[in-house]
N, C-alpha and C positions, 0 to 999 in steps of 0.2 A: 782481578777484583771480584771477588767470590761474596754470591751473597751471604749475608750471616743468619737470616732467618726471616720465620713471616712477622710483620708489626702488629699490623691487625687487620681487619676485615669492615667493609661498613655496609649498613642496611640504607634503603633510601624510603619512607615510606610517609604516608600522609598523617599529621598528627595524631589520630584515633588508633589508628593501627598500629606507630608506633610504641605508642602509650603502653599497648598489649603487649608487645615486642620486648620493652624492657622490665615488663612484670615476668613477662615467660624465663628471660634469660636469666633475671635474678632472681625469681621464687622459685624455679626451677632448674634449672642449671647449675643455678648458685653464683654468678657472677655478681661483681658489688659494681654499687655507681657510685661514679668517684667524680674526681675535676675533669673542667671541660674546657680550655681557653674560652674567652670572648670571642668566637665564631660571629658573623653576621648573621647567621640561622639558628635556629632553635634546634636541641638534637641530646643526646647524652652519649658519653663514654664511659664503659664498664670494663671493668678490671678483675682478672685474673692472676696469683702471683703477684701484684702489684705493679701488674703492666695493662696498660689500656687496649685492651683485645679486639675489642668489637664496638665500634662506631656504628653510633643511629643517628640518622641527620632526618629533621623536617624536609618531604618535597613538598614544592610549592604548588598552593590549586594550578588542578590542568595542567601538571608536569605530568607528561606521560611516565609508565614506570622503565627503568634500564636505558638503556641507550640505543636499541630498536635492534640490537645483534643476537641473534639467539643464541642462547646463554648455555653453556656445558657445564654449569653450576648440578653440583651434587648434593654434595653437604659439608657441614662445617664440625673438625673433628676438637673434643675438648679431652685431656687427660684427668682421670676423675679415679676418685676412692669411694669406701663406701657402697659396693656394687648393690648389697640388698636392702639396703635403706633407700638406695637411687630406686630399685623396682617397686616397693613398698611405696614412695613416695607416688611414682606415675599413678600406680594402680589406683591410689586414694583418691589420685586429681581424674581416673577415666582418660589419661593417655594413653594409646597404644602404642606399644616398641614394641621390635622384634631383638633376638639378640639373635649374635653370630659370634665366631671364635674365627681369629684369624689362625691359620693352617700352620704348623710347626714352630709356635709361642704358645706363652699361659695366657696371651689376652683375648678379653671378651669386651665384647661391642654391643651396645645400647641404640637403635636406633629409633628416632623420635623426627615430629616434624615440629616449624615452630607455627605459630599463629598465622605466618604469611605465606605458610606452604616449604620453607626450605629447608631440607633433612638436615639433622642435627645429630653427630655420633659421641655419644659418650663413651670413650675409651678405658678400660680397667686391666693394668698388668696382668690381673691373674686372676683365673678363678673366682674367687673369696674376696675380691680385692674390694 
């Protein structure tokens, strides 16, 4: 029973923060918000591809953050086009990235944080991509 892939990813964060969280992801990243079932909590899913990637849910006042396990969370990797518009774009918003190439491919890596501190890699096949 072999997985078939990752669904999506979720953030856990207090209304305000989130609110930023889904501006970042979709004014820059470029993820879209889309549907969301009738959850009992407030929260949005955003859509990549036309698959719902990245789940933000409302925590609740006085929810501590995570589950108290220390986290080997790095960052969350997005397959992306457009490499110098993507740099262009940070640069105008005063984001810093650094880029990287991964070692024996054409791709180049974008890395960025988001509002809540957790690294975000934009991935680009190639060069120019």
């Amino acid at each position: 029973m072999p997985t078939l892939g990752l669904n999506h990813y979720n953030l856990r964060a207090p209304r305000l923060l989130m609110e930023e969280l889904r501006s970042f992801y979709c004014d820059v990243v470029g993820l879209i918000h889309g549907a969301r079932p009738p959850f009992g909590s407030f929260g949005y899913w955003l859509y990549a591809g036309g698959q719902p990637i990245l789940h933000l849910s409302e925590a609740r006042p006085g929810e501590p953050p995570g589950t108290g396990a220390v986290s080997t969370f790095d960052h969350a990797a997005f397959t992306c086009c457009g490499r110098t518009d993507f740099e262009r774009k940070l640069t105008g918003l005063g984001i810093a990235f650094t880029t990287a190439r991964v070692p024996g491919t054409t791709q180049v890596q974008l890395f960025i944080r988001d509002p809540a501190g957790n690294g975000v890699e934009l991935n680009f096949a190639t060069e120019d991509a």
